[in-house]
C-alpha positions in Angstrom: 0.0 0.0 0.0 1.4 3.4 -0.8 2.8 6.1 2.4 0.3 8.0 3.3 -0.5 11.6 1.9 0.7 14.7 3.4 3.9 15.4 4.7 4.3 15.1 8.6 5.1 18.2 10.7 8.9 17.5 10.5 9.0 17.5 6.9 7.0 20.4 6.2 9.2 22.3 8.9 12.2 20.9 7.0 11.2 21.8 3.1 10.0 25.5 4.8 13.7 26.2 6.3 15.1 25.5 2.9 12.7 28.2 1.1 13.9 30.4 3.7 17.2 29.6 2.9 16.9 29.8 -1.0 15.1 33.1 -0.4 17.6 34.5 1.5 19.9 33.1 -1.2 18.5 34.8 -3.7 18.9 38.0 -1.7 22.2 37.3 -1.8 22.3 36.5 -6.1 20.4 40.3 -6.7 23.0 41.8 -4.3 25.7 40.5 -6.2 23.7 40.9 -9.9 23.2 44.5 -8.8 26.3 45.5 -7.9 28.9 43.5 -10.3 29.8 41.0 -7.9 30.3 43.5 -4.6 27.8 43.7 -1.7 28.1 47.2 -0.3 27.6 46.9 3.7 25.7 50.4 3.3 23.0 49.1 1.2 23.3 45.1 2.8 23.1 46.2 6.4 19.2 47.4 5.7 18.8 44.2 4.2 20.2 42.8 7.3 18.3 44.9 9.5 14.8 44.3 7.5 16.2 39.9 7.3 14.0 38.6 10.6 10.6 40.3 9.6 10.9 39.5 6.0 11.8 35.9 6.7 8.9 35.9 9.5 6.3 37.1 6.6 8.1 34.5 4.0 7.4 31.6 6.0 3.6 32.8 7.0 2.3 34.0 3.6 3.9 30.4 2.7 2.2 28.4 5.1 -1.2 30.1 4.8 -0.9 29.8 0.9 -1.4 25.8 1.0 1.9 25.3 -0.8 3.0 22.2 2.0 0.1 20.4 1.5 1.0 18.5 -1.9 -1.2 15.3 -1.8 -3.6 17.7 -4.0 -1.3 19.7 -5.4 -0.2 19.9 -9.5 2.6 21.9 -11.0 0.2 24.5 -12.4 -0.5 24.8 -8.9 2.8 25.2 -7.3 3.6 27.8 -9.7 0.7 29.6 -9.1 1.0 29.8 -5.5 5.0 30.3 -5.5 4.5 33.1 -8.5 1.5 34.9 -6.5 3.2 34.3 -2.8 6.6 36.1 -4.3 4.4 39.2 -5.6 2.7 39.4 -2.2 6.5 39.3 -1.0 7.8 42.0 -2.9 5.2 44.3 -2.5 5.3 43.8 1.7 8.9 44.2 1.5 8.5 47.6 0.2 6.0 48.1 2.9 8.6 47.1 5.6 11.4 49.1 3.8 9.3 51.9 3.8 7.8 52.1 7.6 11.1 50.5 8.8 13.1 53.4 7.5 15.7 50.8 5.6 15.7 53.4 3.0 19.3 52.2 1.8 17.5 48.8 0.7 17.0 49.4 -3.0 14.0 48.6 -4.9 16.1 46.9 -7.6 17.1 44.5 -5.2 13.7 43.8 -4.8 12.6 42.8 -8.4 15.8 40.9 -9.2 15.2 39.1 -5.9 11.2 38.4 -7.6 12.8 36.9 -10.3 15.5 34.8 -8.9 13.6 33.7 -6.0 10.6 32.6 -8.1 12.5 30.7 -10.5 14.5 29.1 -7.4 12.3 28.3 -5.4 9.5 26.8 -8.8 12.3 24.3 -9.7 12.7 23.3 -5.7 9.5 23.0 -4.5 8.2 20.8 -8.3 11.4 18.8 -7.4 9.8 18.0 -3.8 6.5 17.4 -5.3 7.6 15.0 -7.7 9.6 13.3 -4.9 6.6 13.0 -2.8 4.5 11.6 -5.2 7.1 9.5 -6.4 7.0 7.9 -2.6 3.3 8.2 -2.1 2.6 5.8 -5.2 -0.7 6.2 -6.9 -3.7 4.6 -4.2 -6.4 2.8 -6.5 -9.4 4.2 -4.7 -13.1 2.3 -5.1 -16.2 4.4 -4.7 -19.4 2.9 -2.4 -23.1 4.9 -2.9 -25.3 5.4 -5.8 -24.9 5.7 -9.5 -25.3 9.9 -9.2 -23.1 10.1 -6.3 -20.5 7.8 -7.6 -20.8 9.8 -10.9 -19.8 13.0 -9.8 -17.1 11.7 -7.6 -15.2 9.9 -10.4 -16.1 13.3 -12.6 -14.2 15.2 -9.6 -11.1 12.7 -9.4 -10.9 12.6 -13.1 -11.0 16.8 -13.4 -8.7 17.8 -10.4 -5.9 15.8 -11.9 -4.9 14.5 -9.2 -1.9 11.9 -9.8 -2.3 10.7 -6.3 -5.3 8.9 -6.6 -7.2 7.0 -9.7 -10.4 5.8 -9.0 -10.4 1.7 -10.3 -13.8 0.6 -9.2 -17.4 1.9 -8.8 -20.4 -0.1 -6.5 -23.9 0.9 -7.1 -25.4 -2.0 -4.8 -24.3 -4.7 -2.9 -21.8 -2.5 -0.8 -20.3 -4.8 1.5 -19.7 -8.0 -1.1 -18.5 -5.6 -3.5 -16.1 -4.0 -1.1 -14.9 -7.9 0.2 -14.1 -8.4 -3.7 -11.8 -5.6 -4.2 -9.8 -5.5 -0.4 -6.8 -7.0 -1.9 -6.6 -4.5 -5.0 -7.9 -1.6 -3.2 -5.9 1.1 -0.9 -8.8 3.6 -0.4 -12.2 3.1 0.1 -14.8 6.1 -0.5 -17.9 5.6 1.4 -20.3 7.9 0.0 -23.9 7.7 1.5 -24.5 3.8 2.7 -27.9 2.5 2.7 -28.4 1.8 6.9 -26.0 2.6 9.6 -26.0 -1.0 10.6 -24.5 -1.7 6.8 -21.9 1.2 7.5 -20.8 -0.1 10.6 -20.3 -2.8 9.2 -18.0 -2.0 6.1 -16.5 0.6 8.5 -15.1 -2.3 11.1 -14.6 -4.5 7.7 -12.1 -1.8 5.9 -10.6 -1.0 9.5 -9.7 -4.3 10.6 -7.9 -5.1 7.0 -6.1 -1.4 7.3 -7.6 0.0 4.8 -8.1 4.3 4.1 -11.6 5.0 4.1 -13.1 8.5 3.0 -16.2 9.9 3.6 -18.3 11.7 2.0 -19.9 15.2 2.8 -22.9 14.4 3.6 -25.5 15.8 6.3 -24.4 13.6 9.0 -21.2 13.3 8.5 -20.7 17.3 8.9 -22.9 17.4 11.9 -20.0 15.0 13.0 -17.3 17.3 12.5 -15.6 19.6 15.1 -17.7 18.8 18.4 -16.9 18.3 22.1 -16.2 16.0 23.9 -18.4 15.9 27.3 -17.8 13.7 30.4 -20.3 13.2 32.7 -19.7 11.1 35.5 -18.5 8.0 34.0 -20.5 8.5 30.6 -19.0 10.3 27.5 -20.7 11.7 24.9 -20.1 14.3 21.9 -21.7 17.5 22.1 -23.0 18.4 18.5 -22.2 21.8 17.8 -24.0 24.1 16.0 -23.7 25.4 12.9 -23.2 29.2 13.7 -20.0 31.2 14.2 -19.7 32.1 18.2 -20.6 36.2 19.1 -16.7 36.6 20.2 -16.0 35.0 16.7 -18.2 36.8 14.7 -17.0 40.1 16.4 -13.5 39.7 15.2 -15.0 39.1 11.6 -16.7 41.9 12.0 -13.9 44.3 13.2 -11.6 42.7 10.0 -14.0 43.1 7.8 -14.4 47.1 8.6 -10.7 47.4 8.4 -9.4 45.6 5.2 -12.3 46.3 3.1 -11.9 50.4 4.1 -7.9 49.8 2.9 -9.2 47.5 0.0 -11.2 50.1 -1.6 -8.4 52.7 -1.2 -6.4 50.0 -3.1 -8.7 49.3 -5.9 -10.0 52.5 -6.3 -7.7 52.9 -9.7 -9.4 49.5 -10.7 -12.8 50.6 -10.3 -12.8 53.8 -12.0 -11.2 52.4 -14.9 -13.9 49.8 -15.0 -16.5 52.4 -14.2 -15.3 54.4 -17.6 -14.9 50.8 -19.8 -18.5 49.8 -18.9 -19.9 53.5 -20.0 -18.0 53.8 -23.4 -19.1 50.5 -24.2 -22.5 49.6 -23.9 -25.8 51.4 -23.1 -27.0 51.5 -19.1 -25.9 52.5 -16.0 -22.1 51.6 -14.7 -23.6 49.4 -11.5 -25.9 46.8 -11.1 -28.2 46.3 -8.3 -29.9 43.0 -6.8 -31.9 41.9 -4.3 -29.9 39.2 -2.5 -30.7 37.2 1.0 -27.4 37.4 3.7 -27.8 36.5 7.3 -30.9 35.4 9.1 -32.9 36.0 5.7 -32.8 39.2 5.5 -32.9 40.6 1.7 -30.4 43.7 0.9 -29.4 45.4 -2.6 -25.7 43.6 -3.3 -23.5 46.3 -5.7 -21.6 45.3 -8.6 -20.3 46.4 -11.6 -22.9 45.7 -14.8 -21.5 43.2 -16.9 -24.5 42.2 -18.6 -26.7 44.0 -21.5 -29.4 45.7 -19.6 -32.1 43.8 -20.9 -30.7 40.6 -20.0 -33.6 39.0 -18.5 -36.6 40.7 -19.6 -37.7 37.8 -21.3 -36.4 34.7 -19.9 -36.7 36.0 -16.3 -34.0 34.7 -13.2 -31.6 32.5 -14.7 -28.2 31.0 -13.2 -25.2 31.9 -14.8 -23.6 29.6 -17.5 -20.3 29.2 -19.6 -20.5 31.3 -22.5 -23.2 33.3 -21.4 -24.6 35.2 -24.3 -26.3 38.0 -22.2 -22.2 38.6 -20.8 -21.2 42.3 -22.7 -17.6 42.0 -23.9 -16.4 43.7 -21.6 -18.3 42.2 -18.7 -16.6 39.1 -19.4 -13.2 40.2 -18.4 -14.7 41.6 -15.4 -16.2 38.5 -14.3 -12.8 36.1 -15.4 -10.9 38.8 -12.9 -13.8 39.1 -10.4 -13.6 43.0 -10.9 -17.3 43.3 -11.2 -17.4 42.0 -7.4 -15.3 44.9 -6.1 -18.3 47.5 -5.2 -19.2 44.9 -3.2 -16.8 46.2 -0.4 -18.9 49.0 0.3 -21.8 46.0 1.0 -18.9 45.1 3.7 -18.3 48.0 5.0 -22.6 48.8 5.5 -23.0 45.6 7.6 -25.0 43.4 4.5 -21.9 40.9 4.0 -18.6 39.7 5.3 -15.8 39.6 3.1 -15.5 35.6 3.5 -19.0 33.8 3.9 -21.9 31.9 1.8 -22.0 33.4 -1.6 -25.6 35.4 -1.2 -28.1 34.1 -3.7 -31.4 35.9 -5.0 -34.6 35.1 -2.8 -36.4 33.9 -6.2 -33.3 30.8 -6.3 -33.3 30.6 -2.5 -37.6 29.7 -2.5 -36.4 26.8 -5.1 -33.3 25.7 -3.3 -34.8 25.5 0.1 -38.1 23.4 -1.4 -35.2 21.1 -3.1 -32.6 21.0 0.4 -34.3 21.4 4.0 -30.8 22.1 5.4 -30.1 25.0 2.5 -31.7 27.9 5.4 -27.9 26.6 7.3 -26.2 28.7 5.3 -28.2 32.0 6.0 -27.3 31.7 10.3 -23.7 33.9 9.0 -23.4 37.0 7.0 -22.9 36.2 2.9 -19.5 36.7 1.4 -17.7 38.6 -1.8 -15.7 35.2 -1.5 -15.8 31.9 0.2 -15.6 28.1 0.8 -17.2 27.2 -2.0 -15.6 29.8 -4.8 -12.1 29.0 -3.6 -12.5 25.0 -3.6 -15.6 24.6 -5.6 -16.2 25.5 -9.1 -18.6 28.8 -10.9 -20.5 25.3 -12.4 -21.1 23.4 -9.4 -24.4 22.8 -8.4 -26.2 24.5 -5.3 -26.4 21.3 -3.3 -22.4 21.0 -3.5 -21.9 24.6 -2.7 -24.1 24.1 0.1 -22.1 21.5 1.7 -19.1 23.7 1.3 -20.7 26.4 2.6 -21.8 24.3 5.8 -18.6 23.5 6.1 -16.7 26.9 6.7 -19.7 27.4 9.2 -18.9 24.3 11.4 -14.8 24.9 10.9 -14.9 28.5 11.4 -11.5 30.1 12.3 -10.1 33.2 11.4 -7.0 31.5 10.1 -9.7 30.0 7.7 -10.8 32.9 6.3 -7.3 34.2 5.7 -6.4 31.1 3.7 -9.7 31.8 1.8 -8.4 35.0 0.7 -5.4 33.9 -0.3 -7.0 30.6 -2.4 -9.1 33.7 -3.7 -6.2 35.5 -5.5 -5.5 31.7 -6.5 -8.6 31.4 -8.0 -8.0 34.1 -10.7 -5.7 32.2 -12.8 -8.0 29.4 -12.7 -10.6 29.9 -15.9 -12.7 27.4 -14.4 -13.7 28.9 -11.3 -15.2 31.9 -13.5 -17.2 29.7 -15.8 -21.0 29.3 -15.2 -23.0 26.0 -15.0 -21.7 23.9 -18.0 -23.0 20.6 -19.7 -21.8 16.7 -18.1 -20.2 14.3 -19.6 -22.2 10.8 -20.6 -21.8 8.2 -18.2 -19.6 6.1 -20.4 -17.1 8.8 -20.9 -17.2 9.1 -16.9 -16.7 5.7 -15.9 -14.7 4.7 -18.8 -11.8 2.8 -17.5 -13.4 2.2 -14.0 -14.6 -1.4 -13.3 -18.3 -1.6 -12.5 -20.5 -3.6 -9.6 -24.2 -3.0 -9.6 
């Protein structure tokens, strides 16, 4: 059976003080690139004196970009995350040079460090990926539930591609004898929903006396499950279920964050905005924003702000539609807006009123909320936080996935809630940007056949 994924704590501490050294490295290379070879102790003392707070941001923007968790990671990924980590870099070092008074540090330094660094540090980290995948083998995974579940499952597997995991096998029915058939050719098995919980318990003792991995699916009660206490009470334990709303000291926090960065956001992307403003009036008739009637916390409906990046009359005549790929009612310039997420910028002035959060449940239109609640009792969950410009679901879902997978993503960040959550959101967010699929609307499936081809079948 193939190591298990994810490095442990030593080895991520271990491939994190080499990027600090090949960072600092490269400081060294730009030093030397600048100067023909010298390093003047003017201009490197700054450096010196800036070297502990610049290292202390490397390692955390690192660590909160995901880039030492590789059992999901691809090499578009890694240079993503390293390319958009070193920008973040370069621009705080500025920052730091700035406030800090190191005003001998040049800025050259700076950008030839960028380069350097990036390139460095792209080549290391794909040479540790390939290394860990190389030792984690590829785990032949079988899916358990119905057809539909077990459909988009192996639809997810096969898009992500992921090398660390191939989906073999697929069981519709007879879970257990199916399961017994494969345990020899099998590393992971993916329970999705089982029939009874006196079949689960049973194929969960099976796969756990025989060692096996065993994922779980996101279903209702398996993230009422997650992150509850543990009560003792006398000589009885029991789990406390937790419930799915974000705590007053929590939520106060959020708030206070929320206030802050979306005040300095809006100073930031105020260049952005106007130039958008002026691209949506020279070319095409309406007004430069858009409002909407959108449902946020506790139900209650508010106008959500965004630039227009649809023809005014979009939906006089086939009323309140979802978005999709390609979507014909999209101006031309709307459609760059939307790739680069522009058009949800004036939506930090919904922050800043109270209406949304800046990480939270993307908030839907009360016309698709009536349909989604009639089709999911559990979809009003979602409503007990403030909505979000960006969230769970945007960051590790796609634009096309449907509202019952959002939902579980959504319900998700609700029962995980941290603040160090939300700050990897926003960074995923940035992510995001270079992904064209996470800006496409709902798009057609695949046949079956083309899903499962390849994947042995039990029914």
């Amino acid at each position: 059976m193939p190591n298990s994924a994810g490095f442990n704590r030593t080895l991520k501490f271990t491939v994190g003080l080499i990027d600090i050294l090949i960072f600092h490295l490269s400081f060294l290379m730009a030093f030397y690139t600048r100067y023909n070879g010298e390093r003047p102790i003017f201009n490197y003392s700054a450096y010196q004196s800036a070297m502990p707070y610049i290292m202390f941001a490397f390692i955390l923007i690192n660590t909160f970009s995901g880039i030492y968790t590789l059992y999901n990671k691809r090499f578009i990924d890694v240079l993503s995350i390293t390319f958009i980590s070193q920008i973040l870099m370069s621009i705080l070092i500025m920052a730091m040079t700035f406030f800090g008074r190191w005003f001998a540090f040049p800025r050259t330094i700076v950008l030839i460090n960028f380069l350097i660094s990036t390139l460095l540090l792209v080549v290391w980290r794909i040479m540790v990926l390939e290394i860990y995948i190389k030792n984690s083998g590829s785990s032949k995974v079988m899916v358990i539930g119905d057809k539909n579940q077990c459909r988009e499952a192996v639809y997810n597997f096969k898009s992500s591609g992921t090398r660390q995991y191939e989906i073999t096998s697929a069981a519709f029915d007879d879970y257990f004898d199916n399961i017994k058939k494969n345990i020899d050719d099998t590393n992971v098995f993916y329970l999705l929903d089982i029939n009874s919980l006196e079949e689960e318990r049973k194929i969960l003792s099976y796969l756990t006396r025989h060692n096996k991995r065993i994922f779980l699916g996101t279903s209702f009660g398996n993230i009422l499950r997650m992150n509850n206490r543990i009560m003792n009470i006398d000589d009885e334990s029991l789990i406390a279920i937790a419930k799915f709303e974000i705590s007053s000291e929590k939520d106060t926090v959020k708030r206070i964050i929320d206030i802050i960065v979306s005040m300095i956001m809006i100073v930031i992307t105020s260049p952005i905005m106007i130039i958008a403003a002026l691209l949506i009036k020279l070319t095409s008739k309406g007004p430069v924003f858009y409002k909407q009637v959108r449902i946020t916390r506790n139900q209650k409906e508010f106008e959500i702000l965004k630039f227009r990046s649809m023809h005014i009359d979009a939906e006089e005549l086939s009323g309140p539609v979802l978005a999709q790929a390609e979507d014909p009612r999209v101006t031309k310039v709307g459609k760059y807006l939307r790739s680069l997420r522009i058009d949800e910028l004036p939506q930090l002035f919904n922050v800043l009123k109270g209406d949304m959060s800046l990480i939270g449940p993307r908030p839907e239109r009360p016309y698709f909320v009536e349909q989604f609640q009639d089709n999911n009792s559990y979809y009003y969950l979602r409503h007990t936080v403030r909505a979000g410009i960006t969230g769970y679901a945007q960051v590790y879902g796609k634009y096309s996935t449907d509202f019952n997978s959002k939902l579980k993503f959504d319900l998700l960040y609700i029962k995980n809630y941290s603040l160090v959550m939300d700050i990897q959101i926003l960074f995923q967010t940035i992510k995001i940007l270079f992904d064209k699929m996470s800006s496409q609307g709902i798009d057609e499936k695949l046949t079956d056949e083309e899903i499962f081809k390849g994947i042995k079948i039990y029914k």
